[in-house]
PLY file of the C-alpha trace (Angstrom):
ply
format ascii 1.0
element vertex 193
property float x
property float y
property float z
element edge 192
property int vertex1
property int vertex2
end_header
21.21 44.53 14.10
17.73 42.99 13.51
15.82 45.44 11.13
12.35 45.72 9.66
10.66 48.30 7.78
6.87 48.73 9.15
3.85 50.98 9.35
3.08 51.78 12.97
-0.57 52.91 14.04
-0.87 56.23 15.51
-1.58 56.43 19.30
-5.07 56.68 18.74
-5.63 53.42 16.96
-3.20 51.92 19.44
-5.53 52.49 22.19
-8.95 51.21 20.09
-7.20 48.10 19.85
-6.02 48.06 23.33
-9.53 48.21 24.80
-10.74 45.21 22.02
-7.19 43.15 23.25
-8.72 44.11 27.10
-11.59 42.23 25.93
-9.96 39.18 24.20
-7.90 38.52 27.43
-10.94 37.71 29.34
-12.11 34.93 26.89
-11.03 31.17 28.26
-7.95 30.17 26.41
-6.23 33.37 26.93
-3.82 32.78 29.57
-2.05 30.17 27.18
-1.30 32.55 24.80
1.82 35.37 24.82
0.24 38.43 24.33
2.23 41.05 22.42
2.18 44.66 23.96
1.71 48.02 22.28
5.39 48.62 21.84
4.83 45.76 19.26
1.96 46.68 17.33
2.96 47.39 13.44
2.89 45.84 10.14
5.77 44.41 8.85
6.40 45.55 5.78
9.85 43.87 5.23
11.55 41.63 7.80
15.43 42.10 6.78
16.54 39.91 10.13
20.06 40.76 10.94
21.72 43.68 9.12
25.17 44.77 8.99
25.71 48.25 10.10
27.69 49.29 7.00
24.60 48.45 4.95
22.15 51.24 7.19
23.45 54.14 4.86
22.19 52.70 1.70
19.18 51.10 3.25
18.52 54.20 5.03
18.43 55.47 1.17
16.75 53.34 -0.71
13.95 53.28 1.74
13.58 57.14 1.76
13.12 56.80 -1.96
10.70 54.17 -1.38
9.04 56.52 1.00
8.71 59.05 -1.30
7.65 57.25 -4.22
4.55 56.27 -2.17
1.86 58.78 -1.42
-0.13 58.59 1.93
-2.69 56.42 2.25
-5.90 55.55 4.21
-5.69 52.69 6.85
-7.51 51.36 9.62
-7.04 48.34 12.20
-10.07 46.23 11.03
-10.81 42.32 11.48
-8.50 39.70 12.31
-7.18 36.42 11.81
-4.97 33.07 12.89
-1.82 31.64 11.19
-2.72 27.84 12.07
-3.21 27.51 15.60
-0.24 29.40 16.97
-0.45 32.92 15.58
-3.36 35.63 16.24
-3.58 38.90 14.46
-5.52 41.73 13.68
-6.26 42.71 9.77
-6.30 45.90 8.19
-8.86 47.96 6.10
-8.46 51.00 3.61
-5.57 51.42 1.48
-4.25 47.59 1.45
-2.98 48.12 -2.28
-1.01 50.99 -1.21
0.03 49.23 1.86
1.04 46.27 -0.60
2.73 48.33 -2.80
4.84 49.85 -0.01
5.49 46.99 1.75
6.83 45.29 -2.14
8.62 49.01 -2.35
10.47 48.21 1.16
11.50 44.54 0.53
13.01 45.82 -3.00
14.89 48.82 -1.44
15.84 45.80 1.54
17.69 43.93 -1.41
19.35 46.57 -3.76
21.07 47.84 -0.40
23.02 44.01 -0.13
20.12 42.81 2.45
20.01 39.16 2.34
16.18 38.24 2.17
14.06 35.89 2.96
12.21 34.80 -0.24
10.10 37.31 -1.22
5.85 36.08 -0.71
2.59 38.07 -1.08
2.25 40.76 1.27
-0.59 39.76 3.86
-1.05 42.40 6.35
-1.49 41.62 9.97
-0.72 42.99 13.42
0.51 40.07 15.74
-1.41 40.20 18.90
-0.50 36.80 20.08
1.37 34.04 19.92
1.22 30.13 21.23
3.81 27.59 21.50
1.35 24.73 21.19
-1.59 24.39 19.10
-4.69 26.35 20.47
-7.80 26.90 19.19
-7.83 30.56 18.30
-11.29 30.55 16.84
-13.11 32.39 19.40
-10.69 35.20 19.52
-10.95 35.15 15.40
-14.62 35.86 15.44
-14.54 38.35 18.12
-11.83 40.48 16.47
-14.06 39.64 13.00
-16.31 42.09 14.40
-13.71 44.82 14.93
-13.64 48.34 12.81
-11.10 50.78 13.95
-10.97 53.94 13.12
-8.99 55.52 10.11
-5.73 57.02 9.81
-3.86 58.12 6.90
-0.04 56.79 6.32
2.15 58.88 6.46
5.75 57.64 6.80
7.48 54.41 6.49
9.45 53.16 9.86
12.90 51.19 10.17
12.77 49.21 13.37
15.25 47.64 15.21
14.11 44.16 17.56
16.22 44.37 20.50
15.88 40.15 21.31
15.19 38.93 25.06
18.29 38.68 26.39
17.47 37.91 29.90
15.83 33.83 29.55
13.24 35.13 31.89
9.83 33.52 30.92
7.33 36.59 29.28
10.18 38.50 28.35
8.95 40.13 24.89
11.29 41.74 22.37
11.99 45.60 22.83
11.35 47.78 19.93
12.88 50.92 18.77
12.44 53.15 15.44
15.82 53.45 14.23
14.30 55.85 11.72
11.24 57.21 8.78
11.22 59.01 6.22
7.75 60.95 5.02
5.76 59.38 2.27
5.63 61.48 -0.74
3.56 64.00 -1.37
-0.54 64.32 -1.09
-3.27 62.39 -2.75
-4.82 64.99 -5.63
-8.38 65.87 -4.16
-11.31 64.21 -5.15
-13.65 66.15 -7.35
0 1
1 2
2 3
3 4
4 5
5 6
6 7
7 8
8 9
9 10
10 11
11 12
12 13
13 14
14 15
15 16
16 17
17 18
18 19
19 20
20 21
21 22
22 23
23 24
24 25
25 26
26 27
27 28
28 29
29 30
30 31
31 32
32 33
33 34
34 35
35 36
36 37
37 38
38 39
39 40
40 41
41 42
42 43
43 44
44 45
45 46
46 47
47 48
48 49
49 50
50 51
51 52
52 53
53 54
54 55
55 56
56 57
57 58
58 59
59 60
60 61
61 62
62 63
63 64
64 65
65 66
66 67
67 68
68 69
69 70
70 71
71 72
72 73
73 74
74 75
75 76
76 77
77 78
78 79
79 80
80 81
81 82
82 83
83 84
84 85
85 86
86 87
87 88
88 89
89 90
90 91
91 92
92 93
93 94
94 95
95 96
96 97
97 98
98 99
99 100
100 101
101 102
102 103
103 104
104 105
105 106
106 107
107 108
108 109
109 110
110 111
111 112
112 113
113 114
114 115
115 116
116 117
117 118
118 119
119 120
120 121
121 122
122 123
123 124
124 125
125 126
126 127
127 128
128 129
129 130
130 131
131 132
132 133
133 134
134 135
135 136
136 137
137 138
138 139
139 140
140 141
141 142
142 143
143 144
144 145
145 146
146 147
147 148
148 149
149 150
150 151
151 152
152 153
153 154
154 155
155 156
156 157
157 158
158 159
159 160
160 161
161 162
162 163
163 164
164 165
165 166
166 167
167 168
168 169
169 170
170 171
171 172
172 173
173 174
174 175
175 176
176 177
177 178
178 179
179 180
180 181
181 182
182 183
183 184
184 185
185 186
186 187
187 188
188 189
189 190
190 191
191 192
C-alpha cells in the first residue's frame, strides 16, 4: 500500500482555506491547473510510497513512539508558494521547528521499520493545492495566497495515510485518501509563566 505519515488541518482551517482556494479559482490561469480537494489537504511529513503490509506493525510502532516523543504544537495555514511552474501550495506558520522535528521523527521511524526511502532532504512544509502538467505562471496565485493568515490550531496527533491511486483513466480523477491510523502526540507544553 502507498503510505505517508502527515499532519492534517482540523475542519476549521480546512474551510478558511477553502473560501481563499474559492477565490484563487476565479483568477485567469486557473482552469489549467488540477486543483486538489479537501480530502487532500495535509503536510507530508514522510512519503514512504509503497509499503508492504508485514512492515504496518512495526511502522505502526515506531511512529507511535515518534508521536509521543513530540509534544503538541501550534500551527496555522499561512502564505504560500510554487515548486517551479507546476506545483502551488500553501505554507505554514507557528510551530515549523516542531513540525520539522516531527516530520525528521516520522521519516526515521519510516526507515528503522525496513521502509525503503527516498533520500532523506530538508523538511519544507507545504499543502499542495494545485498542480500543472505544463509550465504556468503561478505568480499571481503566489501573491494572493502571500497575503493569507489562517487561523491557529494546535497539533495534536500524527496521521498514517494511505493514497488509494486513480484507477479509473478518467481525466480529473484525483487520488482518494484514507487515515489508516494516529497516534496522540505526547503530552502538554509546560505553561508559560
Amino acid at each position: 500500500m502507498r503510505l505517508f505519515a502527515a499532519v492534517l488541518p482540523p475542519p476549521a482551517a480546512v474551510e478558511e482555506l477553502a473560501v481563499l482556494v474559492e477565490g484563487l479559482r476565479t483568477l485567469p490561469g486557473a482552469d489549467e491547473l488540477r486543483w486538489t480537494g479537501r480530502p487532500g489537504w495535509h503536510y507530508t511529513l514522510a512519503f514512504m510510497g509503497e509499503v508492504d503490509e508485514a512492515l504496518l506493525p512495526e511502522l505502526s510502532e515506531r511512529l507511535a513512539r515518534a508521536a509521543h516523543r513530540t509534544l503538541p504544537f501550534p500551527l496555522r495555514v499561512h502564505g504560500g508558494g510554487r515548486f517551479g511552474r507546476r506545483a502551488l501550495w500553501a505554507g505554514a506558520a507557528g510551530g515549523l521547528d516542531d513540525l520539522r522535528l516531527l516530520a525528521e521523527r516520522s521519516d526515521a521511524a519510516a526507515r528503522r521499520a525496513g521502509v525503503a526511502m527516498e533520500e532523506h532532504r530538508r523538511y519544507q512544509a507545504h499543502l499542495t493545492l494545485a498542480r500543472s502538467r505544463v509550465d504556468t505562471d503561478l505568480r499571481p496565485f503566489v501573491a494572493e495566497l502571500e497575503r493569507f493568515k489562517g487561523g491557529r490550531w494546535e497539533v495534536a496527533e500524527l496521521a498514517l495515510v494511505r493514497s488509494n491511486l486513480p484507477t479509473s483513466g478518467l481525466p480529473g480523477e484525483a487520488p482518494r485518501y484514507e487515515t489508516v491510523a494516529t497516534w496522540p502526540l505526547g503530552g502538554t507544553r509546560p505553561a508559560a509563566g
